[in-house]
N, C-alpha and C positions, 0 to 999 in steps of 0.2 A: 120725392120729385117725380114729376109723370113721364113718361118715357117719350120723346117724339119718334113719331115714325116718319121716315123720308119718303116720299115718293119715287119712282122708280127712274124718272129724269132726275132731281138731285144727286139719288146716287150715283149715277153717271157721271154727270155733271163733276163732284166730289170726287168722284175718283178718278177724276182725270188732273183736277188738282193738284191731289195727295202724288201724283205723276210727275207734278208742272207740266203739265200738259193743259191749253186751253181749248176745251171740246166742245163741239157744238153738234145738234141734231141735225139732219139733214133728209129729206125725202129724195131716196134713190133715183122716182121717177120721173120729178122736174127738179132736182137740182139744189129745190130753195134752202135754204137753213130753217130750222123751227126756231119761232122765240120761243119767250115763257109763256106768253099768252097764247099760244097753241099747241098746247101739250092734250088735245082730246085724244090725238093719236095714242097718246100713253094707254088711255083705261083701252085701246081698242087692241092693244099689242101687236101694233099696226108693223109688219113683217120689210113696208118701206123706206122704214126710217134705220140708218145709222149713224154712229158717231164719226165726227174727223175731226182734226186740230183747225182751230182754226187758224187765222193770221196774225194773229194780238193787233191787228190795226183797228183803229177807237177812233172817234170824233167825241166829246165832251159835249153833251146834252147841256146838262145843267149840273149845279155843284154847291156842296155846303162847308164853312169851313166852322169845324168843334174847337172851342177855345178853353172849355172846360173838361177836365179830365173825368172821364166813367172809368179808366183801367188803367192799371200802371205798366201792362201791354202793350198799350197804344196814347203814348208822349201827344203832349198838344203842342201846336198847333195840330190836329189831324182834319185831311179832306177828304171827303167822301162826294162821289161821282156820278150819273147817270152815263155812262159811255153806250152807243150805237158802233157793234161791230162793223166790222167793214162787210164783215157777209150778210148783215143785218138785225140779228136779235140785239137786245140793249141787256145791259148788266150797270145793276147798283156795286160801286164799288169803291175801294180805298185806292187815293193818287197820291203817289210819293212825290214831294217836294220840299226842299230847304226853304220856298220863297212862295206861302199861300194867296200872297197879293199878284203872286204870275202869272197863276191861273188864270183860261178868260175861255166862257163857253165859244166852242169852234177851233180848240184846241185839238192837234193830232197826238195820240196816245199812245202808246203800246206796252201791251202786256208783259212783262213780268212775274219774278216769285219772290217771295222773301220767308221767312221762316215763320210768319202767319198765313200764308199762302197767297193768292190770287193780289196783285196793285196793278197800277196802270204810272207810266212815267211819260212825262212828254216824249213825242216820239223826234230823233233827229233828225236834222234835214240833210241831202246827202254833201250837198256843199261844204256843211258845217262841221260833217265826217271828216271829210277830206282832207279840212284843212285844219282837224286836230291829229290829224297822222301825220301831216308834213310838217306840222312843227315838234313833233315828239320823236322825232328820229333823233337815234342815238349814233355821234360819233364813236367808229366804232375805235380809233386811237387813241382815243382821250374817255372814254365810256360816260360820256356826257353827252345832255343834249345839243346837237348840231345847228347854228343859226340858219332859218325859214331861207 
């Protein structure tokens, strides 16, 4: 089998990963984030750029749902994603969900890790926080949950 070799942004990339950590390139000078498609900086060893976490916040480009299984890995239904960061590079990637028909481009995302690395899960909204904390409060006399 031929060896591949990573370029020097994957392996970044990757091992921020293998971290859970979600990194992204950044130009010191103005700020922006690098996508994929601007990685010329790489072959220049371009001394402005470094990595930061980013925010795991996504919007859902576009998306495909696998109904047929390629690995016994990755269960079907599986979805796979175009997500656009919030700081703006896009990443192809795997969206966790019990419900593939939930899915719906313009979807808010956020990153996660699981034990294949990198997913994206709907992201919650903060109302809908809220008000699963206040019904999950535990009385603390009866060590049951307390009525909302």
């Amino acid at each position: 089998m031929e060896a591949i070799e990573l370029h020097r942004y994957h392996e970044e990339f990757l091992a921020g990963i293998a971290k859970k950590q979600l990194l992204i390139a950044v130009n010191q000078k103005t700020g922006a984030a690098l996508g994929y498609h601007e990685r010329g900086w790489c072959a220049q060893q371009d001394p402005n750029v470094r990595w930061q976490r980013a925010s795991g916040k996504a919007e859902l480009l576009s998306y495909t749902v696998t109904r047929r299984a390629y690995s016994p890995d990755f269960p079907v239904p599986l979805v796979h994603g175009l997500v656009e960061l919030e700081e703006g590079p896009r990443l192809v990637c795997r969206i966790e969900t019990d419900a593939p028909e939930s899915v719906q481009v313009g979807m808010a995302l956020k990153a996660a890790f699981d034990d294949k690395g990198l997913i994206f899960r709907a992201a919650r909204s903060r109302a809908a926080s809220a008000a699963r904390r206040k019904t999950a409060r535990i009385d603390p006399n009866q060590n049951k949950p307390m009525a909302a």
